[in-house]
C-alpha positions in Angstrom: 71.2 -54.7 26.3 74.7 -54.6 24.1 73.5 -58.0 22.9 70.1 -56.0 21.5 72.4 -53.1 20.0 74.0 -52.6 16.8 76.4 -49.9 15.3 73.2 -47.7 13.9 70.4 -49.4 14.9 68.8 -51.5 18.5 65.6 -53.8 19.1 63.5 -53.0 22.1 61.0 -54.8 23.7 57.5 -53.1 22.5 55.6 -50.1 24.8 52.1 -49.5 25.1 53.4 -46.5 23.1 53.6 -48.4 20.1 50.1 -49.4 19.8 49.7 -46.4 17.1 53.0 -47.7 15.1 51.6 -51.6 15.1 48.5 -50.6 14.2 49.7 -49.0 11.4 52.4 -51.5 10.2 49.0 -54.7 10.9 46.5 -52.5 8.8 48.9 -51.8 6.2 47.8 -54.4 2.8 51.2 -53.6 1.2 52.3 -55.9 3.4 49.6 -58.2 4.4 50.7 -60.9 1.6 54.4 -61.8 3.8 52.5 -61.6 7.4 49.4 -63.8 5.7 47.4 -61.1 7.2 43.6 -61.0 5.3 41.7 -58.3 7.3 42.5 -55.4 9.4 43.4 -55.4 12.9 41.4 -53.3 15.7 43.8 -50.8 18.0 41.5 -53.2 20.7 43.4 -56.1 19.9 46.4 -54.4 19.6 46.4 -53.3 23.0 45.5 -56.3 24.6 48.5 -58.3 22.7 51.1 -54.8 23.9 49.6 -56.0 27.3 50.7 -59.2 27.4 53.8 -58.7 25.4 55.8 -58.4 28.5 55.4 -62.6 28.3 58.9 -64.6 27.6 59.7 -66.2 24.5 59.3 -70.0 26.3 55.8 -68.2 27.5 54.4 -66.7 24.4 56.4 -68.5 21.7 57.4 -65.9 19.9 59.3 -62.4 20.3 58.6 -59.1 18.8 61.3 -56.6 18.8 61.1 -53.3 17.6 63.8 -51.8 15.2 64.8 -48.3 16.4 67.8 -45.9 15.6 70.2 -45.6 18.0 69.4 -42.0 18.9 65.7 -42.0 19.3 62.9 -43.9 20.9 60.4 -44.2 17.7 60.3 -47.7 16.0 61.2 -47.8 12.8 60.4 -51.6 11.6 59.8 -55.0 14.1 61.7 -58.4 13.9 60.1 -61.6 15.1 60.9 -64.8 16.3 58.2 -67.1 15.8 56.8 -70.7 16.3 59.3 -70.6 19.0 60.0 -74.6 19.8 62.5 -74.9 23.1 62.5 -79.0 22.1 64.0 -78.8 19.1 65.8 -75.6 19.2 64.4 -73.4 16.7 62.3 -70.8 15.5 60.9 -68.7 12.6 62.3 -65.3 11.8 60.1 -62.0 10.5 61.4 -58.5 9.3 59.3 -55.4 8.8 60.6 -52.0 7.8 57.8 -49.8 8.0 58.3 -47.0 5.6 59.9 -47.4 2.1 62.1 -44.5 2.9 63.9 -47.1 5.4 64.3 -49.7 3.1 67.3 -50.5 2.0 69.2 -48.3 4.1 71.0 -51.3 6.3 68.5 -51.1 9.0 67.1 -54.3 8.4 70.4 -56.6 7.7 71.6 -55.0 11.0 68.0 -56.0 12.9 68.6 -59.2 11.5 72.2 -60.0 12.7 71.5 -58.7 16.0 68.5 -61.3 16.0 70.7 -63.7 14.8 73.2 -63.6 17.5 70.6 -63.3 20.1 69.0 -66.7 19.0 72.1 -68.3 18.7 73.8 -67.3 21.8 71.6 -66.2 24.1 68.7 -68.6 23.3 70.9 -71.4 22.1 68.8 -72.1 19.4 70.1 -74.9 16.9 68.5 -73.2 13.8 66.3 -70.6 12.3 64.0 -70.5 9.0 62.2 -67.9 7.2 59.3 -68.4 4.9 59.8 -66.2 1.4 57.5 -65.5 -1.6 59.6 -66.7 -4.5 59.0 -63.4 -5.7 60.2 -61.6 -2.6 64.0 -60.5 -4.1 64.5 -58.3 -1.7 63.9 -60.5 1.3 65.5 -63.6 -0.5 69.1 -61.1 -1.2 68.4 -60.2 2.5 68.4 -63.6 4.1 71.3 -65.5 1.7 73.5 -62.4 2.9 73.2 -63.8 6.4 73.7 -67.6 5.1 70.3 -68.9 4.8 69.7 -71.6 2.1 67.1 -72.4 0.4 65.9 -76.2 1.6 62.5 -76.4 0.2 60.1 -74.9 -2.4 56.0 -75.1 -1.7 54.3 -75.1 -4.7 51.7 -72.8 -5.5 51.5 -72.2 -1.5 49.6 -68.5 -1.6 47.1 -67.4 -3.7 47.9 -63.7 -4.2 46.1 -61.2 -6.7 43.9 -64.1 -7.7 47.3 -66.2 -8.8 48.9 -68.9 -6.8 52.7 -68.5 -5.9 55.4 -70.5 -4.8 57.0 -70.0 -1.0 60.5 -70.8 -0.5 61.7 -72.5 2.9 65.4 -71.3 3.8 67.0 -71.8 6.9 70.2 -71.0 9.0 71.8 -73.8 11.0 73.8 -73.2 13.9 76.9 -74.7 13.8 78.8 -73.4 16.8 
């Protein structure tokens, strides 16, 4: 697990007990424009993807993690790895911090190297990408910190409060 454990922060593999804390991070619109989310989620469906979340990343595709302090059990935000492709080595990376009052307290660039190294040394990936609304500062200073660059530009890619907006493709190569 010390590959899954920062200085102030880890990432777990979800509980059952987190069904409450999903469903409140899915249902929240705030953030439904990054996660291209359009309508609510049921704690039904919820459930039944915490019960097969015990699946492997070559399995399901994907991994969700959940951000928690190094002193407690309660998850704080959740880190993905997405569109998972064992052929070609690479994946898509997601970050959620859940409540405002965590933001921008270091949780999330420490979640994000710890996913980092996991995908390059444990899973050998050859590279990772992230998708970012071009008006997404936050996640753009966030991702750049950690090396990303920006390889791509889709224009007019989401339609968001009636207006279309650009998405930015930036990606992390493994060099090692």
């Amino acid at each position: 697990m010390t590959t899954l454990k920062g200085n102030n922060i880890y990432l777990r593999a979800l509980e059952p007990e987190d069904l409450e804390f999903i469903y409140k991070i899915e249902n929240n619109e705030s953030v439904w424009e990054v996660s291209n989310t359009q309508t609510p989620y049921s704690r039904f469906l919820i459930r039944q993807y915490l019960e097969n979340a015990h699946q492997d990343i070559y399995e399901a595709k994907q991994l969700r993690l959940a951000i928690c302090l190094n002193n407690t059990f309660e998850a704080l935000g959740l880190i993905d790895l997405f569109d998972f492709d064992p052929k070609n080595n690479r994946a898509g990376v997601g970050i959620v911090i859940s409540s405002e009052a965590n933001r921008n307290s270091g949780m999330g660039s420490e979640a994000l190297q710890l996913v980092i190294n996991y995908a390059f040394n444990q899973l050998q990936l050859h590279q990772l990408y992230v998708n970012i609304g071009s008006n997404n500062e936050i996640s753009i200073s966030l991702f750049t910190k950690f090396g990303f660059q920006k390889i791509g530009v889709k224009k007019d890619w989401n339609k968001i409060n009636n207006q279309y907006e650009d998405e930015m493709l930036y990606q992390l190569i493994n060099h090692i």
